[in-house]
C-alpha positions as protocol buffer text, in pm:
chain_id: "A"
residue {
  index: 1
  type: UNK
  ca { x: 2432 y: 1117 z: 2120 }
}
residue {
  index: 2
  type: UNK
  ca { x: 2538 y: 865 z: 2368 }
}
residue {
  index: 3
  type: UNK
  ca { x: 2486 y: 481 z: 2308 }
}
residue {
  index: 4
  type: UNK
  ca { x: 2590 y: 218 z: 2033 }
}
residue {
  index: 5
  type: UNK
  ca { x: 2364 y: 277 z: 1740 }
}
residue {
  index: 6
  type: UNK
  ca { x: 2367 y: 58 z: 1400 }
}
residue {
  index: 7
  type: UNK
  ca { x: 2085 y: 133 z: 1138 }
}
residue {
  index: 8
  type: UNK
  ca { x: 1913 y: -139 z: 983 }
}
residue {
  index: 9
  type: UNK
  ca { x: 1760 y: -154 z: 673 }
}
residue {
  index: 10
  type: UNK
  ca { x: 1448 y: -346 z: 575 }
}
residue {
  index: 11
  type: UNK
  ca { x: 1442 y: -456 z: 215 }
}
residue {
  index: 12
  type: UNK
  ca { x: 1251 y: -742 z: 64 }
}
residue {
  index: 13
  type: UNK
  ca { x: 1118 y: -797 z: -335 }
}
residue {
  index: 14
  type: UNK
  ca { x: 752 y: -920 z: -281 }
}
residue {
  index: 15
  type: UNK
  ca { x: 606 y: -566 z: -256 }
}
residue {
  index: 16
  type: UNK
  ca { x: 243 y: -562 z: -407 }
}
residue {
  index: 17
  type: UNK
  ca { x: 259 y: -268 z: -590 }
}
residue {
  index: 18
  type: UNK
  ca { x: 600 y: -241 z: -676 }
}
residue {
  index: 19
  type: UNK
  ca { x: 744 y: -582 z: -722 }
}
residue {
  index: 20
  type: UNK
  ca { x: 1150 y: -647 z: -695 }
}
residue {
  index: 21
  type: UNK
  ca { x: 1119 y: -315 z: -534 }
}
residue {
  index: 22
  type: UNK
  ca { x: 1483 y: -326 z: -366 }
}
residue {
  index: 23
  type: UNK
  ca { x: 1647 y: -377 z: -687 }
}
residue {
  index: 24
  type: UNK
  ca { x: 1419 y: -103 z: -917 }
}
residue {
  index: 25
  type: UNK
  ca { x: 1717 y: 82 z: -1112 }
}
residue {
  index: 26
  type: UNK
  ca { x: 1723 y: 458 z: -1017 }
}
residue {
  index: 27
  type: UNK
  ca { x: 2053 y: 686 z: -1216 }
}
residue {
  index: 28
  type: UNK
  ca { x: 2196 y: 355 z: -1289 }
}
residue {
  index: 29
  type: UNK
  ca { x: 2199 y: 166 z: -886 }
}
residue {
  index: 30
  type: UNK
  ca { x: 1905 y: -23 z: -744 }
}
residue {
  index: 31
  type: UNK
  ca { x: 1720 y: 170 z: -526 }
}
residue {
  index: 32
  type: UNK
  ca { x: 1887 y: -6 z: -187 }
}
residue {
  index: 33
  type: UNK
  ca { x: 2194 y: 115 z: -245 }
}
residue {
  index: 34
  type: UNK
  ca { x: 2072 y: 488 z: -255 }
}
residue {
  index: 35
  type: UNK
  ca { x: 1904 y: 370 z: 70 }
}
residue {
  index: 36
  type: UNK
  ca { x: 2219 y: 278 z: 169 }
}
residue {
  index: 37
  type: UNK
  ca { x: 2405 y: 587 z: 84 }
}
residue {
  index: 38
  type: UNK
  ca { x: 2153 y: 805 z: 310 }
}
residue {
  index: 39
  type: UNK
  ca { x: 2226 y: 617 z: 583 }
}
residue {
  index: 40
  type: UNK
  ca { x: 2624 y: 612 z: 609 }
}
residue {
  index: 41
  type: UNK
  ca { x: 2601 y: 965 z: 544 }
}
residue {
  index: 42
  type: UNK
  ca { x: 2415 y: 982 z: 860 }
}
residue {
  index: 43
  type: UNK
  ca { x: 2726 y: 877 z: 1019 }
}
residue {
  index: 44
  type: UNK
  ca { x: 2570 y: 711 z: 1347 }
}
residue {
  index: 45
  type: UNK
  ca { x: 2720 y: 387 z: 1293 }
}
residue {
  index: 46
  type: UNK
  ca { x: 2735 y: 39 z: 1121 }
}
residue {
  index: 47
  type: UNK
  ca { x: 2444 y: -28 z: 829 }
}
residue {
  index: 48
  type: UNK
  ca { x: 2304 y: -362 z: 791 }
}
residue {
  index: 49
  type: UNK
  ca { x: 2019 y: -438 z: 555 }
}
residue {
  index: 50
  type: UNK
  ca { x: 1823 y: -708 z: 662 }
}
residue {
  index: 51
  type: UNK
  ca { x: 1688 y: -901 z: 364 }
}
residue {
  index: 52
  type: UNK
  ca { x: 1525 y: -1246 z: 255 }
}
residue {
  index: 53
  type: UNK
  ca { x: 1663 y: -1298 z: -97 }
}
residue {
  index: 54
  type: UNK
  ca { x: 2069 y: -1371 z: -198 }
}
residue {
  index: 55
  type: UNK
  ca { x: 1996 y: -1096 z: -494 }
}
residue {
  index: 56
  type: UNK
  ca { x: 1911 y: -852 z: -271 }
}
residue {
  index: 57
  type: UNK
  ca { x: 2224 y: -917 z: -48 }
}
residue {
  index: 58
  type: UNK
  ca { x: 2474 y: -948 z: -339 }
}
residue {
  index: 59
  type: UNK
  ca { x: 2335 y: -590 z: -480 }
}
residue {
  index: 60
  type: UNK
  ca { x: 2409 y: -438 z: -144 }
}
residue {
  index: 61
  type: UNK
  ca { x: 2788 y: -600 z: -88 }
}
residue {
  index: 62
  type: UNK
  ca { x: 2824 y: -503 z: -466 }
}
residue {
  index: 63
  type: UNK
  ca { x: 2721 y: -134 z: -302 }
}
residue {
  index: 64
  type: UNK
  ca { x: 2984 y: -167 z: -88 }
}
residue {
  index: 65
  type: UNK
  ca { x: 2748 y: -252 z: 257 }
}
residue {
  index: 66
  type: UNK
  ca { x: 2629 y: -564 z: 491 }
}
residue {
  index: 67
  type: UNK
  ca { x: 2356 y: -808 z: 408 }
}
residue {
  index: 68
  type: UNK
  ca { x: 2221 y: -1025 z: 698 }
}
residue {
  index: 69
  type: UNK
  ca { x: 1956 y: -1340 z: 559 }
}
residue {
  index: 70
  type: UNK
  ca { x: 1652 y: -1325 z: 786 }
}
residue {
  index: 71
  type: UNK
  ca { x: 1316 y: -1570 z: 757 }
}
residue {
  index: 72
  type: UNK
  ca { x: 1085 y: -1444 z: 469 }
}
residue {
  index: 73
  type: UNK
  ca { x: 800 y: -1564 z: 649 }
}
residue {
  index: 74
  type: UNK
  ca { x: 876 y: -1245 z: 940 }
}
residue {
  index: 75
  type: UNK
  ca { x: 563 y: -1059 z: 933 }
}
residue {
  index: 76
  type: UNK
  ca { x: 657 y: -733 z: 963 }
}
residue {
  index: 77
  type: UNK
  ca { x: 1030 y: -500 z: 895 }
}
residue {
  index: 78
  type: UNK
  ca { x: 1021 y: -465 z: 1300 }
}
residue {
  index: 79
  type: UNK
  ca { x: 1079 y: -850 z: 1332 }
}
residue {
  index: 80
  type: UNK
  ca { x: 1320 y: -882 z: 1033 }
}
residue {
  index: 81
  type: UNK
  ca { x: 1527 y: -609 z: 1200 }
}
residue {
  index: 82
  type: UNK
  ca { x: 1501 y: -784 z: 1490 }
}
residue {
  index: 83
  type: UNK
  ca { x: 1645 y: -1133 z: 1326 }
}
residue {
  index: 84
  type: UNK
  ca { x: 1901 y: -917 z: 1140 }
}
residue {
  index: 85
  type: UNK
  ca { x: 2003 y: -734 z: 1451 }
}
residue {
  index: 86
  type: UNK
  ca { x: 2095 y: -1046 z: 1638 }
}
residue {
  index: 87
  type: UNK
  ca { x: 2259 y: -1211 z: 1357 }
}
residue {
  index: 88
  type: UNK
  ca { x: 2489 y: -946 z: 1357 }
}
residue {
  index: 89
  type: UNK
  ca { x: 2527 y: -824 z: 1698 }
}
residue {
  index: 90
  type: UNK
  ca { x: 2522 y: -1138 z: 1903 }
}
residue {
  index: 91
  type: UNK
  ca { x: 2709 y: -1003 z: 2174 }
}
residue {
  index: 92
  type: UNK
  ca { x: 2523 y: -701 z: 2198 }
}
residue {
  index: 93
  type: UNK
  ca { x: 2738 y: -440 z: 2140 }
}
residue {
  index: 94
  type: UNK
  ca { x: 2441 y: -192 z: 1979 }
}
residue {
  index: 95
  type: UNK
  ca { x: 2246 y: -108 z: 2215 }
}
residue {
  index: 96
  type: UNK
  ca { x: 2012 y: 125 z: 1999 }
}
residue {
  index: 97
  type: UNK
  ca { x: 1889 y: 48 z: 1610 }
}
residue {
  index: 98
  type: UNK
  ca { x: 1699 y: 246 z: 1385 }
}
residue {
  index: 99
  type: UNK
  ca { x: 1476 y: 125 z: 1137 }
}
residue {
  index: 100
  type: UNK
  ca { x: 1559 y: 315 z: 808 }
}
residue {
  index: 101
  type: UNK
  ca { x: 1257 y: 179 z: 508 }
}
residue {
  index: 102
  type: UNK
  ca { x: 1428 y: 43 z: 213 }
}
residue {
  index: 103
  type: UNK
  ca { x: 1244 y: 261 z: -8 }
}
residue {
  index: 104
  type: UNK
  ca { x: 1322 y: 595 z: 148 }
}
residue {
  index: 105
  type: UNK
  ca { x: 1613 y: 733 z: -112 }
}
residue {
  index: 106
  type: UNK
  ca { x: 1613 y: 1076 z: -25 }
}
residue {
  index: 107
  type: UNK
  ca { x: 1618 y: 1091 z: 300 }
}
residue {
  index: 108
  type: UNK
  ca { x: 1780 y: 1388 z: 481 }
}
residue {
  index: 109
  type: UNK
  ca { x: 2042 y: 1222 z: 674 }
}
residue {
  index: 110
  type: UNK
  ca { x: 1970 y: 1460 z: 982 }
}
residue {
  index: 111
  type: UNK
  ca { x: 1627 y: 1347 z: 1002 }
}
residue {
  index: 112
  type: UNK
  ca { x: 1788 y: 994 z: 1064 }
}
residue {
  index: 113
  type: UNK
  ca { x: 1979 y: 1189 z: 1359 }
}
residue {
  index: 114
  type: UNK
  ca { x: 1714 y: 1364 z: 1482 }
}
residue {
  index: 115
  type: UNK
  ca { x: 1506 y: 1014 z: 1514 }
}
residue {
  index: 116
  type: UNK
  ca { x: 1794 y: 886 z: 1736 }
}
residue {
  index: 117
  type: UNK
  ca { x: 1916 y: 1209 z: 1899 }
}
residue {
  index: 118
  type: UNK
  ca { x: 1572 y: 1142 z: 2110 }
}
residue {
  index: 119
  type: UNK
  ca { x: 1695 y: 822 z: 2248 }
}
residue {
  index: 120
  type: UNK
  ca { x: 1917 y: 1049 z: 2473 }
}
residue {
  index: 121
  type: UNK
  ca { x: 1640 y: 1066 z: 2681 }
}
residue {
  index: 122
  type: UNK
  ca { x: 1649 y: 822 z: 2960 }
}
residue {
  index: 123
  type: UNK
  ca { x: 1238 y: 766 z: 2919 }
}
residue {
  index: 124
  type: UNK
  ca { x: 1184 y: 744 z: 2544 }
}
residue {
  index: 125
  type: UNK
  ca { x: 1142 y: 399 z: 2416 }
}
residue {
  index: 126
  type: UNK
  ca { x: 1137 y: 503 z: 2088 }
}
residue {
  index: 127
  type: UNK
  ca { x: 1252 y: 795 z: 1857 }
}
residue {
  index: 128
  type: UNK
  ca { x: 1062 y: 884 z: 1527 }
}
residue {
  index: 129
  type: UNK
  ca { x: 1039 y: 1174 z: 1311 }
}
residue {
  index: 130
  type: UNK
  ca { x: 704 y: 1399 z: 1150 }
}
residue {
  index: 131
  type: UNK
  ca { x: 689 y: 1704 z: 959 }
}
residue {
  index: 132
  type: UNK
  ca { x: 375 y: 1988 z: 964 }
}
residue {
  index: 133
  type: UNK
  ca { x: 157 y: 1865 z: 672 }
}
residue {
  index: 134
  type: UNK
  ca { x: 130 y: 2157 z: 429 }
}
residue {
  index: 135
  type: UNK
  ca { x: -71 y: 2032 z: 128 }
}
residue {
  index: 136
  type: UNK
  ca { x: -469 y: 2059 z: 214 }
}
residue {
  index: 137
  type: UNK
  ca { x: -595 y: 1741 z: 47 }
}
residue {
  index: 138
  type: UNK
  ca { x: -349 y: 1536 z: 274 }
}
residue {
  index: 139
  type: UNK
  ca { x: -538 y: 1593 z: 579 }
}
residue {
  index: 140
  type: UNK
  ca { x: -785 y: 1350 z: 544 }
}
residue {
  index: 141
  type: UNK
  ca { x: -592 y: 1110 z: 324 }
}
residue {
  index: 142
  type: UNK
  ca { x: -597 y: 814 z: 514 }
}
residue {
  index: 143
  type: UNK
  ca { x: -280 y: 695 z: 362 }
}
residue {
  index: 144
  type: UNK
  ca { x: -80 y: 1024 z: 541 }
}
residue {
  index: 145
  type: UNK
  ca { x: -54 y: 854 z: 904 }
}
residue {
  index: 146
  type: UNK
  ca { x: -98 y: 1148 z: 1109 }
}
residue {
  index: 147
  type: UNK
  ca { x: 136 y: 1233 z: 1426 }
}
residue {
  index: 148
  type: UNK
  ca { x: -24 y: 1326 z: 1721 }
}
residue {
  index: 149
  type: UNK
  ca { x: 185 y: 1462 z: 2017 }
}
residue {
  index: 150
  type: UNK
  ca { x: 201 y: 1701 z: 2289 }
}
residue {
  index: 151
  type: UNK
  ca { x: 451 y: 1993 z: 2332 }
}
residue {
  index: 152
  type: UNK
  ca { x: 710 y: 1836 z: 2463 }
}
residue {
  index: 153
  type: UNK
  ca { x: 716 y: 1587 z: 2161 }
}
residue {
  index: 154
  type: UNK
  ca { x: 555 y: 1269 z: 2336 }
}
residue {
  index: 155
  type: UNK
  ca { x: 333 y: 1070 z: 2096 }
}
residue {
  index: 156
  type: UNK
  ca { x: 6 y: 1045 z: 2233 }
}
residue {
  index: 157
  type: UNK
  ca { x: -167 y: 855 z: 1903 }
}
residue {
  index: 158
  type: UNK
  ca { x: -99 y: 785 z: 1532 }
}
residue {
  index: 159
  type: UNK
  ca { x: -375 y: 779 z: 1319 }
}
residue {
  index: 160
  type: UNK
  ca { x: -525 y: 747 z: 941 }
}
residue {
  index: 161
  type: UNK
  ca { x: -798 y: 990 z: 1042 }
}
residue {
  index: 162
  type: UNK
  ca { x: -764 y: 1380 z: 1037 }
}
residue {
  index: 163
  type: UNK
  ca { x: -640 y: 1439 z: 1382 }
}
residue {
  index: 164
  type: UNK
  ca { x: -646 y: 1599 z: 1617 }
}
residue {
  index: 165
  type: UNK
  ca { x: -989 y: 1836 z: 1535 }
}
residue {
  index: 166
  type: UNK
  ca { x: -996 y: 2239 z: 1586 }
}
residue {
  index: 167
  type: UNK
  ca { x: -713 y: 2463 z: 1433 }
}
residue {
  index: 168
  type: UNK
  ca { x: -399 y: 2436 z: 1390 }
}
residue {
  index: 169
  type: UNK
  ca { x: -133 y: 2230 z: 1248 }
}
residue {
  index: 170
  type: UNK
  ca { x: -124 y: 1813 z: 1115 }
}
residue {
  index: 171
  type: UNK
  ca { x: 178 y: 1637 z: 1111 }
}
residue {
  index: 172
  type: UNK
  ca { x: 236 y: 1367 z: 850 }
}
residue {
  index: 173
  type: UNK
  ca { x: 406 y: 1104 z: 1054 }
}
residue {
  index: 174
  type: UNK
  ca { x: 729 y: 932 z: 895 }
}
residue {
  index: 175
  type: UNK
  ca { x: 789 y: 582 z: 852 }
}
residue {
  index: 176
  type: UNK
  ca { x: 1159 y: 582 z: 1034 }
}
residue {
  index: 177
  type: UNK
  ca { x: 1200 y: 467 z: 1346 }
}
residue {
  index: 178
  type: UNK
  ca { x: 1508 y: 454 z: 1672 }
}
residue {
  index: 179
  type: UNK
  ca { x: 1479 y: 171 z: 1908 }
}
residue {
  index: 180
  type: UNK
  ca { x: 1664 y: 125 z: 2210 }
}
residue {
  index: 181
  type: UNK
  ca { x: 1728 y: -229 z: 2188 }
}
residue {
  index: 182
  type: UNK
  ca { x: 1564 y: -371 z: 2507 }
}
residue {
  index: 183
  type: UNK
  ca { x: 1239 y: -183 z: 2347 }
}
residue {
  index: 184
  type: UNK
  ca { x: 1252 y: -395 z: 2060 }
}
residue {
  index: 185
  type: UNK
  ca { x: 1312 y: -716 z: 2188 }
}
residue {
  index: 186
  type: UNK
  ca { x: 977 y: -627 z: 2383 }
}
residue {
  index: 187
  type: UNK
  ca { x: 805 y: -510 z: 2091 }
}
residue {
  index: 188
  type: UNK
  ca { x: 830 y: -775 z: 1903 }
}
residue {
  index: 189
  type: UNK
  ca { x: 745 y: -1042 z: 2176 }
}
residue {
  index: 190
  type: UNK
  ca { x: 404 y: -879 z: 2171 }
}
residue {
  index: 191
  type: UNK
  ca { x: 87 y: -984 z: 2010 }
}
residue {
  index: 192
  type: UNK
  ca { x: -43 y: -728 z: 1776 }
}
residue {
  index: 193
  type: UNK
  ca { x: -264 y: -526 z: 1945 }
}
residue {
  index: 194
  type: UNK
  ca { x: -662 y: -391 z: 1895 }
}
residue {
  index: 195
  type: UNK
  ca { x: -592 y: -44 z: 1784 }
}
residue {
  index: 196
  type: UNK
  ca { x: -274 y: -145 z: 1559 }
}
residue {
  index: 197
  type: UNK
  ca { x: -523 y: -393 z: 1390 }
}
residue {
  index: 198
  type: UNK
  ca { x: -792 y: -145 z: 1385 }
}
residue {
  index: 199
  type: UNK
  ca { x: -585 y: 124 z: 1238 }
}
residue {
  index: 200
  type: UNK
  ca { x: -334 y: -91 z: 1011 }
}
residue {
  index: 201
  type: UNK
  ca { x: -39 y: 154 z: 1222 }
}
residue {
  index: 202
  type: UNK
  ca { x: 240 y: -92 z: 1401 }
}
residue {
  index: 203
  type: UNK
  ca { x: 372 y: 195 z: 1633 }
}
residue {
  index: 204
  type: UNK
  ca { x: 15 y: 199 z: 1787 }
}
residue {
  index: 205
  type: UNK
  ca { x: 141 y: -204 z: 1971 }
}
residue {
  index: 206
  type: UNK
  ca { x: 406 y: 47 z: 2137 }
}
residue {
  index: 207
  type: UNK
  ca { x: 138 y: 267 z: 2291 }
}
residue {
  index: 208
  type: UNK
  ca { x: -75 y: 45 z: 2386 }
}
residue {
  index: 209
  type: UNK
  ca { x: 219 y: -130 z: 2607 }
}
residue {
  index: 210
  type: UNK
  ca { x: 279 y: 168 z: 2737 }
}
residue {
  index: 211
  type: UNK
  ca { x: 613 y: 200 z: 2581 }
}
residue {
  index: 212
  type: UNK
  ca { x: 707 y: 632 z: 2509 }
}
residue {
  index: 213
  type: UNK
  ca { x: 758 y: 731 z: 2185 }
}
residue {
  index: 214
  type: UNK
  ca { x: 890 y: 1062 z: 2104 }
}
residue {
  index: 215
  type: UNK
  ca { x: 841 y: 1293 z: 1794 }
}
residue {
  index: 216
  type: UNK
  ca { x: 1120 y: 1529 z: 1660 }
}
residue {
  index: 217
  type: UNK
  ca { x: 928 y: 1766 z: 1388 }
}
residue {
  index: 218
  type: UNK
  ca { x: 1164 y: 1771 z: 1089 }
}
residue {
  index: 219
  type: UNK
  ca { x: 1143 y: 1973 z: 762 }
}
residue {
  index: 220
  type: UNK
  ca { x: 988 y: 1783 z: 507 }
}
residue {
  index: 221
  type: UNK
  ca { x: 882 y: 1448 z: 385 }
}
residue {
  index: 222
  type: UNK
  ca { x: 1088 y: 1206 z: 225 }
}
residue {
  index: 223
  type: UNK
  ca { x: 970 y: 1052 z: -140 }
}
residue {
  index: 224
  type: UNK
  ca { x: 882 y: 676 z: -37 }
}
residue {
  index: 225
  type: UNK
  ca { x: 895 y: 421 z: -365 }
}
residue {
  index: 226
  type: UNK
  ca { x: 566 y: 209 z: -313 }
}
residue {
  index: 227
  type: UNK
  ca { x: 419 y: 273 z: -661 }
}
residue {
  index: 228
  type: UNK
  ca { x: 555 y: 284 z: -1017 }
}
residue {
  index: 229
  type: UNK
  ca { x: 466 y: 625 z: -1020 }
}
residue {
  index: 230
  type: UNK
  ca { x: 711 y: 711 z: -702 }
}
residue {
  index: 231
  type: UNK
  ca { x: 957 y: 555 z: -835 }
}
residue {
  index: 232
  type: UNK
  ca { x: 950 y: 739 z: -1206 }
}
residue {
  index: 233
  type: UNK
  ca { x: 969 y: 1068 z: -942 }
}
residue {
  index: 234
  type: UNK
  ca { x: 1252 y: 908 z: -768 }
}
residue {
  index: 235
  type: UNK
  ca { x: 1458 y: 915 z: -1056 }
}
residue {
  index: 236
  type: UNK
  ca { x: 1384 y: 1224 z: -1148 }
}
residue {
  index: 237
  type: UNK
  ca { x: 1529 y: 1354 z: -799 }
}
residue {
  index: 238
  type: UNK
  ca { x: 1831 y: 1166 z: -846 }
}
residue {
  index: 239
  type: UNK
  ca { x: 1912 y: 1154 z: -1191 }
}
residue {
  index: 240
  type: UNK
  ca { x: 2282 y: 1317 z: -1247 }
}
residue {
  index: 241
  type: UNK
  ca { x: 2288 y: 1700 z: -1253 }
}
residue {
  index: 242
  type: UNK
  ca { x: 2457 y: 1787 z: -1610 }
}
């Protein structure tokens, strides 16, 4: 991989179904600092968690990582990474960022490479990361955003609807994202746009402005903590092995 990368991390505590989210105790840490963990073990570069309450920061120093304060009135994780990023990084020495969820904690590290790895590409904007959908009642769940791209991994659409038609495979798009930098910046001077509205999908704005986005098909999909249910499995998955 070529190019300064730093992931950022997204974490705030006014979730709607899962209040104080960040700090939800999983094997005896708060959940961001198994977010964390995934993403040093990536070993791409510097991690920064960009969050809007001093709790949240002094878990993640206590964890051993960077905290940057950013505006709790951002409206989305793309602009507090944004805020974060340039806090940081004011001379602009990362070039590339990828957005990591703060409720991802068992991410594959490699799929966090494999977003990024497609920013070696001179055209791609953007790098993200879906995996073939395998379970039959999640292909017209509109809460599995669905992946669609051509064969040499450009996205073409993201949708909540069961695309595309015909036979064949459905990819369950993942919620983790590499940005060049300059792609960013762009992004997030942008209006939302019709579609993203329409659909409720951010990563549609990016289409729309014509920006490329590239998919890398990876194995699985990662357990994401939006519910107290998910996060009961969670610590099941990473309770201590005896």
């Amino acid at each position: 991989m070529s190019g300064s990368a730093l992931i950022a991390i997204p974490a705030r505590m006014a979730s709607t179904r899962l209040p104080g989210k960040p700090l939800a105790d999983i094997a005896g840490r708060p959940l961001v600092a198994h977010v964390l963990e995934r993403a040093l073990e990536a070993g791409v570069g510097p991690v920064l968690v960009a969050c809007c309450e001093p709790e949240v920061a002094e878990a993640v120093r206590a964890a051993g990582g960077e905290a940057a304060m950013t505006n709790p009135d951002l409206p989305s994780g793309s602009d507090r990474i944004r805020a974060a990023l340039d806090a940081f990084d004011p001379g602009r020495r990362f070039d590339r960022v990828v957005n990591l969820q703060g409720d991802l904690p068992t991410v594959p590290p490699g799929d966090i490479r494999a977003a990024l790895a497609l920013l070696d590409n001179p055209e791609v904007d953007i790098g993200t990361v879906a995996a073939e959908i395998v379970r039959e009642e999640e292909r017209a769940n509109p809460n599995v955003v669905k992946a669609v791209f051509g064969g040499d991994g450009r996205a073409l659409y993201f949708t909540r609807a069961t695309a595309p038609a015909g036979p064949g495979p459905l990819f369950h798009h993942i919620g983790l994202y590499a940005w060049r930098r300059t792609a960013l910046e762009r992004f997030t001077a942008l209006p939302p746009s019709p579609l993203e509205q329409r659909e409720k999908l951010e990563q549609l704005r990016a289409l729309e402005a014509g920006m490329q986005v590239a998919v890398a098909v990876v194995d699985s999909v990662p357990l994401g903590v939006d519910t107290p249910a998910d996060l009961a499995r969670a610590r099941e998955l990473l309770a201590p092995q005896r």
